[in-house]
N, C-alpha and C positions, 0 to 999 in steps of 0.2 A: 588651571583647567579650562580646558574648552564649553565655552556655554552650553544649553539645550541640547549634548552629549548621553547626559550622566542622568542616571534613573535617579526618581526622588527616591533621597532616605530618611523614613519616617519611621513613625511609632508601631509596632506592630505587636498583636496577641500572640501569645503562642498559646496552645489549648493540647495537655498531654489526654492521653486516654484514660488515665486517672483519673480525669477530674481538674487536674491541675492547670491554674492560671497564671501568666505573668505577663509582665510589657516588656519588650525589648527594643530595637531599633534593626528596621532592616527595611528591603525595597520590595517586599512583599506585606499585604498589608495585614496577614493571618499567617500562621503558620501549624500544622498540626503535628507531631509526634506520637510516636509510643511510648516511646518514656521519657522520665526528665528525672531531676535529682530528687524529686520527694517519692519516688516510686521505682529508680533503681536501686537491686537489689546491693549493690556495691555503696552506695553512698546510704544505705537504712539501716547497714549493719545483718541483714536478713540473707544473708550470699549463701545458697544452697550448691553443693557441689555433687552434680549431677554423673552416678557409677554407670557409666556405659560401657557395659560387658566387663565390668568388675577390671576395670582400668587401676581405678584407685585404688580398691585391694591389692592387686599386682604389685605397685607402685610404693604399698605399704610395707609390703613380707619383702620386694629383695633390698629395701634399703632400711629395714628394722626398726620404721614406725608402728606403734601401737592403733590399732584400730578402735576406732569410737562409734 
């Protein structure tokens, strides 16, 4: 690598809107987020599936899932 080039890569926060704190490495020395893994809903188990205009119902009766 070329010298005096290349941005330092250092230790950097990341800060989600949860709350949530960790250290990573990157060329930015803060990083901020909306979500991270202790607060999406996919990685908490918490995954709401969101009926807009009763899509899922649709989706339930012509293929002869049972609705919960």
């Amino acid at each position: 690598m070329k010298p005096e080039i290349h941005p330092t890569y250092a230790t950097a926060t990341v800060r989600c809107a949860c709350g949530n704190t960790f250290q990573t490495r990157s060329t930015h020395a803060e990083i901020q987020t909306d979500l991270c893994a202790a607060c999406h809903p996919f990685f908490t188990g918490k995954q709401k599936l969101i009926d807009t205009a009763g899509r899922v119902e649709r989706f339930r009766q012509k293929y002869g899932k049972a609705s919960a």
